[in-house]
C-alpha positions as CSV (number, residue, x, y, z in Angstrom):
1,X,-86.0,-62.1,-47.7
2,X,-85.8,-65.9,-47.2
3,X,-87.7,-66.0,-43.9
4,X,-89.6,-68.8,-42.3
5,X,-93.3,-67.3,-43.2
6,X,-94.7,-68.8,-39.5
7,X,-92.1,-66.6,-37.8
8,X,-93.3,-63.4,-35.7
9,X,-92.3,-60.3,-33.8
10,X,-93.6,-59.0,-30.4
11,X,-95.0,-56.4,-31.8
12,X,-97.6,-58.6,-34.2
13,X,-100.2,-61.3,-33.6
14,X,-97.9,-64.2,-33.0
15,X,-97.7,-66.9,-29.9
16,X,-97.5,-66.3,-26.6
17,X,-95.5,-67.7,-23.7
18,X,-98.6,-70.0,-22.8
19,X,-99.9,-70.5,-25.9
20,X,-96.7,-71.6,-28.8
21,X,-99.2,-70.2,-31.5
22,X,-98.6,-66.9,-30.4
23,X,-95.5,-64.8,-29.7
24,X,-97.0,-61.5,-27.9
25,X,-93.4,-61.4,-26.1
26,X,-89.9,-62.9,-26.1
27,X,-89.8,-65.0,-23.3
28,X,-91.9,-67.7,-24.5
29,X,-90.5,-67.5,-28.1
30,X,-87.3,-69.0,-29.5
31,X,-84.9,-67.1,-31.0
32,X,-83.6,-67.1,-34.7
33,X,-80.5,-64.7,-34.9
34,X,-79.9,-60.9,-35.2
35,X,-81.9,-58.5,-36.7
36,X,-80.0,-56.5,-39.3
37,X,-80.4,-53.1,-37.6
38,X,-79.6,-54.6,-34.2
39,X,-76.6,-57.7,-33.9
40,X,-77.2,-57.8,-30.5
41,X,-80.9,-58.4,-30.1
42,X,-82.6,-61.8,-30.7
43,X,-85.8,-62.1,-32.6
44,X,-88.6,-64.3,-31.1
45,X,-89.9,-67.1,-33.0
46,X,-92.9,-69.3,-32.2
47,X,-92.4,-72.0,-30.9
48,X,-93.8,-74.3,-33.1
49,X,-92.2,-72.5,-36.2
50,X,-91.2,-75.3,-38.7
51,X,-94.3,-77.6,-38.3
52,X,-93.7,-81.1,-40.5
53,X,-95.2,-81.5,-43.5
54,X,-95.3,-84.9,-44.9
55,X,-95.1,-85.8,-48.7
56,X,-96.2,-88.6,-50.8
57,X,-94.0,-91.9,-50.1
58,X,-93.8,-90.7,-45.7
59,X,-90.9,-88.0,-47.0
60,X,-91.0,-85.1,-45.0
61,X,-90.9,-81.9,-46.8
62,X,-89.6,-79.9,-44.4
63,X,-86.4,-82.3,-43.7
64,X,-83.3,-80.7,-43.9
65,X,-84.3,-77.3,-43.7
66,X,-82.5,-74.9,-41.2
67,X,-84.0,-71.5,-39.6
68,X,-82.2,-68.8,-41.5
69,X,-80.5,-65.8,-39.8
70,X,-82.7,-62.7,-39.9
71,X,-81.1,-59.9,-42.3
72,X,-79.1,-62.7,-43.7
73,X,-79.8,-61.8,-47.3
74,X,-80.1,-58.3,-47.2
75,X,-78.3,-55.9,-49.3
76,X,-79.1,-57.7,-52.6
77,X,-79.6,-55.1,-55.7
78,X,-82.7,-53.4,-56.0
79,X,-84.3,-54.3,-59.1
80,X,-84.0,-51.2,-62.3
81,X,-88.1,-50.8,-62.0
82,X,-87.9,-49.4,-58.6
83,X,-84.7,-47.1,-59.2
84,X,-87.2,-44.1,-60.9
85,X,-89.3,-44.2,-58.5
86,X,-86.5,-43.7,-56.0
87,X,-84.8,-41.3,-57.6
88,X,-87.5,-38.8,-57.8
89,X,-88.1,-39.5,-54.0
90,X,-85.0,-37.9,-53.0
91,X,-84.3,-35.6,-56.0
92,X,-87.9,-34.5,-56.5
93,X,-90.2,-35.4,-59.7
94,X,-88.9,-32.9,-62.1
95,X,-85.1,-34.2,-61.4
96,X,-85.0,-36.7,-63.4
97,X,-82.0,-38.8,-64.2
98,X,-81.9,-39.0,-68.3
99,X,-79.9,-42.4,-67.8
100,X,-83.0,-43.9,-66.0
101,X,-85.9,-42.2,-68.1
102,X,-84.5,-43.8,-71.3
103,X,-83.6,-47.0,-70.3
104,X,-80.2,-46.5,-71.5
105,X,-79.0,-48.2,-68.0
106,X,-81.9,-50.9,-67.9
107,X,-79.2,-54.0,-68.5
108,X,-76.6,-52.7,-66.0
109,X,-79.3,-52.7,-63.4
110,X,-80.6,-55.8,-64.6
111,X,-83.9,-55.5,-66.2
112,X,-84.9,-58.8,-67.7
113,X,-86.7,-59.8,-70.4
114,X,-90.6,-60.2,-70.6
115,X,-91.9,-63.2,-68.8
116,X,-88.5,-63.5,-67.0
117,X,-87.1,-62.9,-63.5
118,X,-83.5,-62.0,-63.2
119,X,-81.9,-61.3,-59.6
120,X,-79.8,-57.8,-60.3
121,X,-76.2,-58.3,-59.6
122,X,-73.7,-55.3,-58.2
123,X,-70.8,-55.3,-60.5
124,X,-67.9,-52.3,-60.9
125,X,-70.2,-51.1,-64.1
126,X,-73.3,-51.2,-62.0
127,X,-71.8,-49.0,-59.2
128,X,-69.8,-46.6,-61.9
129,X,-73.1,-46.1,-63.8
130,X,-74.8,-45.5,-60.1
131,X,-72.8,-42.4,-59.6
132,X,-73.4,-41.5,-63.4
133,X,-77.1,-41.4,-62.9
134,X,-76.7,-39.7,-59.4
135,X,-74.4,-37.1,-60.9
136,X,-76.8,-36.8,-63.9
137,X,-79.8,-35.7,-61.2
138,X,-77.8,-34.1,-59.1
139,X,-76.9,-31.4,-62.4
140,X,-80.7,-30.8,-62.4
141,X,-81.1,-30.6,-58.7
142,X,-78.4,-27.7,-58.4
143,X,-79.8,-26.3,-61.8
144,X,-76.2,-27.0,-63.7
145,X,-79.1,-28.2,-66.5
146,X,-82.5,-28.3,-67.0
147,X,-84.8,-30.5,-65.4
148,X,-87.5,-32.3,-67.0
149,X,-89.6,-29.6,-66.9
150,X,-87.2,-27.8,-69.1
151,X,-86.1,-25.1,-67.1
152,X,-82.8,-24.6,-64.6
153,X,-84.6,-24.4,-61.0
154,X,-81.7,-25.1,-58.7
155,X,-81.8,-22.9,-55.8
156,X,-79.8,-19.8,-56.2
157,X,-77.8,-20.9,-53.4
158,X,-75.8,-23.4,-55.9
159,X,-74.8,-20.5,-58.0
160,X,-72.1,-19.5,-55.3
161,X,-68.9,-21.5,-54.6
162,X,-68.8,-23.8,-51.9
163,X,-67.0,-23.5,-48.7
164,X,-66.2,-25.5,-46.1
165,X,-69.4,-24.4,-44.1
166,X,-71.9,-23.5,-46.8
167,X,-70.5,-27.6,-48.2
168,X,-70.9,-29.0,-44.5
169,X,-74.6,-28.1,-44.3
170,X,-75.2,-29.3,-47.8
171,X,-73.7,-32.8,-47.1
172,X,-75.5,-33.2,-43.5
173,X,-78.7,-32.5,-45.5
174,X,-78.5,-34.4,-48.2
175,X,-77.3,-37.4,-46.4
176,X,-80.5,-36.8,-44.6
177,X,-82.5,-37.1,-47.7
178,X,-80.7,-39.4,-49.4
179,X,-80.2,-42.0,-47.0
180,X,-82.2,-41.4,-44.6
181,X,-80.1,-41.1,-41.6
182,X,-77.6,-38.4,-39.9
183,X,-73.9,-38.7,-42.1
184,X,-70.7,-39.2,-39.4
185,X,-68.1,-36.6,-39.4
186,X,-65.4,-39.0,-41.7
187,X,-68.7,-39.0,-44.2
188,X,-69.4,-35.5,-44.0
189,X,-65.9,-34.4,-44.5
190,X,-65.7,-37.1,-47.6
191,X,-68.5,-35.2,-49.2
192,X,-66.8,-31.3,-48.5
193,X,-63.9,-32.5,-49.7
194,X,-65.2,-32.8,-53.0
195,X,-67.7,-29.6,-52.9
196,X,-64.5,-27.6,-51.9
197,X,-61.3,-29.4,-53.5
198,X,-61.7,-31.9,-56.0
199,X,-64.3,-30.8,-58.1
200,X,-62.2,-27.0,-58.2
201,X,-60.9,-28.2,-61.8
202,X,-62.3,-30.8,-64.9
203,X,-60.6,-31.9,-67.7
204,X,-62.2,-32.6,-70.7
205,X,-60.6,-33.6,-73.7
206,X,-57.2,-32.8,-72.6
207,X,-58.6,-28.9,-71.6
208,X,-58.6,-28.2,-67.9
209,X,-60.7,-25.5,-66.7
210,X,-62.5,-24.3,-63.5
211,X,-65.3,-25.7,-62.5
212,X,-68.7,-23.5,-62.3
213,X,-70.4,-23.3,-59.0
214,X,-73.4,-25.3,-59.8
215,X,-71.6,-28.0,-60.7
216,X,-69.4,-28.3,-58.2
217,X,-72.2,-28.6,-55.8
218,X,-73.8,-31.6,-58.5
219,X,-70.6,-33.4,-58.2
220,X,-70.9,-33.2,-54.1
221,X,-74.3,-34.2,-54.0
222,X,-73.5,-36.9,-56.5
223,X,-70.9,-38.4,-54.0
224,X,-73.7,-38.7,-51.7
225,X,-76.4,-39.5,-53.7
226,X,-74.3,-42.6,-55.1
227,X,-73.8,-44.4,-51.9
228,X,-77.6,-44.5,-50.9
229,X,-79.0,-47.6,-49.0
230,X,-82.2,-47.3,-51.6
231,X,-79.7,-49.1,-54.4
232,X,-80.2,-52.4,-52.5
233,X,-82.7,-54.2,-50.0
C-alpha cells in the first residue's frame, strides 16, 4: 500500500500527545482517513508526518504531495506466485489445483517475465479462470478426482447428495475457511442453491446427465472458493 512510511497506529511506537514524534494515542495525532475494515474510525498520524526534504536547486521534494486515504488502494490482484501457496492453505497441500501447478494460468494471473515487475490486473478471463482453478481443487477436495497424492480422499460425506441442510453446513464452513469470516444468509443460500439445484444436471457435448454427488458438492464449494478475499490485497 501507498502509505506515508512516518505514519503510525496507537497500538505501535509512534508519537505522543506531548511529544509529535510519537503517537501512543489518538488525541495528539492527526488523522488521515478510514481504515478499510472500519469507514468510520480515523487513524492517527504523527504529527509531524510529511517532514520537508529539500533537493538540489532549494526544490522541495516533498512539494505537492498529499496524505493518502488508508485502504485506498486495497483490493489490487494478488500476484500468480502467492496463489499456490494460498490454495493449499484452504484446500490442504495434497489439493492441488492442476491449473496452478503447471503454470498453465501464469499469464492470466499475471506472472511476468524475469527481471520484470508487472502489477496483475482483474479482467473477465482472470475471474473465469478463478473459478476454473477453484472448481479444479475443489474436485480433489470432495474426492470427485485424485489429489496429488494420487488417490480420491474426499470425505465419505461428499459421496451422498446434498440437501438443503447437509449444503447449509457445508457453505457456513467453507466460507469460514475460505474467507476467513462467517458467510450472511443471502451468501449462504447462493452457495445451497447450487449444492442442491443447479449443479443436479451437466451438459457435455450436447449429453445431459445427472450430476454425481461428489461433484456436486465440488461445484458448491467452487462457488465459494472463487470469491475468496485471498485473490487480492
Amino acid at each position: 500500500m501507498l502509505i506515508t512510511l512516518l505514519s503510525c497506529a496507537p497500538s505501535v511506537v509512534g508519537c505522543s500527545a506531548e511529544n509529535p514524534g510519537e503517537c501512543l494515542d489518538e488525541s495528539g495525532c492527526a488523522g488521515n482517513g478510514p481504515p478499510h475494515d472500519d469507514p468510520k474510525k480515523v487513524v492517527p498520524l504523527c504529527a509531524d508526518t510529511g517532514i520537508a526534504h529539500v533537493g538540489l536547486g532549494g526544490a522541495e521534494l516533498t512539494a505537492g504531495r498529499f496524505e493518502a486515504v488508508a485502504g485506498g488502494d486495497r483490493g489490487r490482484s494478488k500476484p500468480y506466485s502467492a496463489l499456490a501457496s494460498e490454495y493449499a492453505r484452504v484446500l490442504g497441500k495434497d489439493n492441488n489445483p492442476s491449473l496452478l501447478a503447471d503454470g498453465a494460468t501464469a499469464t492470466t494471473f499475471g506472472l511476468p517475465q524475469a527481471r520484470w515487475s508487472l502489477e496483475p490486473q482483474a479482467s473477465a478471463v482472470s475471474l473465469y479462470t478463478a473459478y476454473r482453478v477453484a472448481f479444479d481443487g475443489c474436485l480433489q477436495l470432495t474426492g470427485a478426482v485424485a489429489n496429488a497424492s494420487g488417490s480420491e480422499q474426499g470425505d465419505a460425506k461428499y459421496a451422498t447428495v446434498p440437501d438443503a441442510e447437509s449444503a447449509k453446513t457445508e457453505c457456513q464452513a467453507w466460507a469460514r475457511k475460505f474467507w476467513s469470516r462467517a458467510a450472511g444468509p443471502d451468501e449462504v443460500q447462493a452457495c445451497v442453491e447450487v449444492a442442491v439445484t443447479s449443479s443436479l444436471q451437466e451438459t457435455y457435448n450436447a449429453k445431459t446427465t445427472n450430476t454425481p454427488p461428489r461433484r456436486r458438492w465440488a461445484y458448491a464449494c467452487a462457488s465459494v472458493l472463487s470469491a475468496t478475499g485471498f485473490l487480492a490485497y
